[in-house]
N, C-alpha and C positions, 0 to 999 in steps of 0.2 A: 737371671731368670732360673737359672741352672741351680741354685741356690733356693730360692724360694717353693720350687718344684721337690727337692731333697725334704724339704720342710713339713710341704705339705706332705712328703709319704709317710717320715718317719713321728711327726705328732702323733695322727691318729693308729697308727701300728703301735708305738707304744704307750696308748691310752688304751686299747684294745683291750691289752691283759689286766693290766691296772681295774679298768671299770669292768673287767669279767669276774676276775676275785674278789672281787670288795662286793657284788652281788651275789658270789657265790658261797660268801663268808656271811652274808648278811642274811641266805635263805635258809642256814643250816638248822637252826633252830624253828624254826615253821615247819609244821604239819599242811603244805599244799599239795594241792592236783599236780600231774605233771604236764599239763598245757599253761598252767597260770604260771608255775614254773621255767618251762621254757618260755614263754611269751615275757617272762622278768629278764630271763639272762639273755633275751634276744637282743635287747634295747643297747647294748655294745656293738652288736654284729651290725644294727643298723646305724647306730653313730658312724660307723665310717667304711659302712658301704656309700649312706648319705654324704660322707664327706669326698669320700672318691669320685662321689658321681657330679658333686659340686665343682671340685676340684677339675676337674674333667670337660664340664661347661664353660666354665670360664677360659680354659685353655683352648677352647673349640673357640669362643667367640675370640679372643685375642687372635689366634690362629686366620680366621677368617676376615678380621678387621682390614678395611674399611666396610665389605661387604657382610649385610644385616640378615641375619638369624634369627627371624622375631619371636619362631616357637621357644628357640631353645633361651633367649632372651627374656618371654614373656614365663618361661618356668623356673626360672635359675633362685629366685625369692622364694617362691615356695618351697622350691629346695632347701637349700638353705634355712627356712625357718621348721619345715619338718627336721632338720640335723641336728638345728638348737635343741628342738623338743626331747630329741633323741638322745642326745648329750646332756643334759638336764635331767632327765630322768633314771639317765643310766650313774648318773651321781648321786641323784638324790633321794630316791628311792630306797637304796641300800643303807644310805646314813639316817634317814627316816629310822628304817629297821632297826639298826644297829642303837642308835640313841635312845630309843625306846624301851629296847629290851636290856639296854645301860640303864634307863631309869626306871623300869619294873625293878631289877636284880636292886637297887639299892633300896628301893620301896618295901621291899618283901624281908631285906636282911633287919632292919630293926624290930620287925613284929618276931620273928625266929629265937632273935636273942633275948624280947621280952618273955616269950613263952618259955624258954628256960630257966626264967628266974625263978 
């Protein structure tokens, strides 16, 4: 358990920084607000507050097993599937950007070098 527990810490601690810079490397070239801004780079902070707090549930019901939890049992799925959304977003959002503005930059480089002809 003692192992699985290590696991769960250090996954989403070092996904953290990983999915903060790849949004933050992905927002650099955008002209946005700074709430649409922070509300993009938040979407790591909540992957794995959500995953702690999952993390966290499951440990409480194991903990308290045989004895039934039904709130925190009856919430522990929609945690979890808010985490997904979180973790999902906080990957694909930034490669969205990034791929994008990888195929603008090639889009744009063959009219440049036509117009110098």
């Amino acid at each position: 358990m003692l192992r699985n527990v290590t696991v769960d810490l250090i996954l989403p601690l070092s996904l953290l920084p990983f999915f903060f810079l790849l949004m933050l490397n992905a927002l650099t070239s955008l002209q946005l607000n700074r709430r649409l801004r922070v509300l993009l780079l938040s979407f790591s902070f909540a992957y794995v507050i959500l995953d702690f707090a999952e993390n966290g549930a499951v440990l409480a019901l194991l903990a308290k097993y045989p004895e039934r939890m039904d709130l925190l049992a009856g919430i522990l799925p929609y945690l979890t599937l808010v985490k997904r959304v979180a973790s999902l977003l906080a990957l694909f959002v930034p490669l969205v950007i990034l791929v994008s503005r990888f195929l603008r930059a090639k889009l744009q480089t063959p009219q440049l070098s036509a117009r110098a002809k």
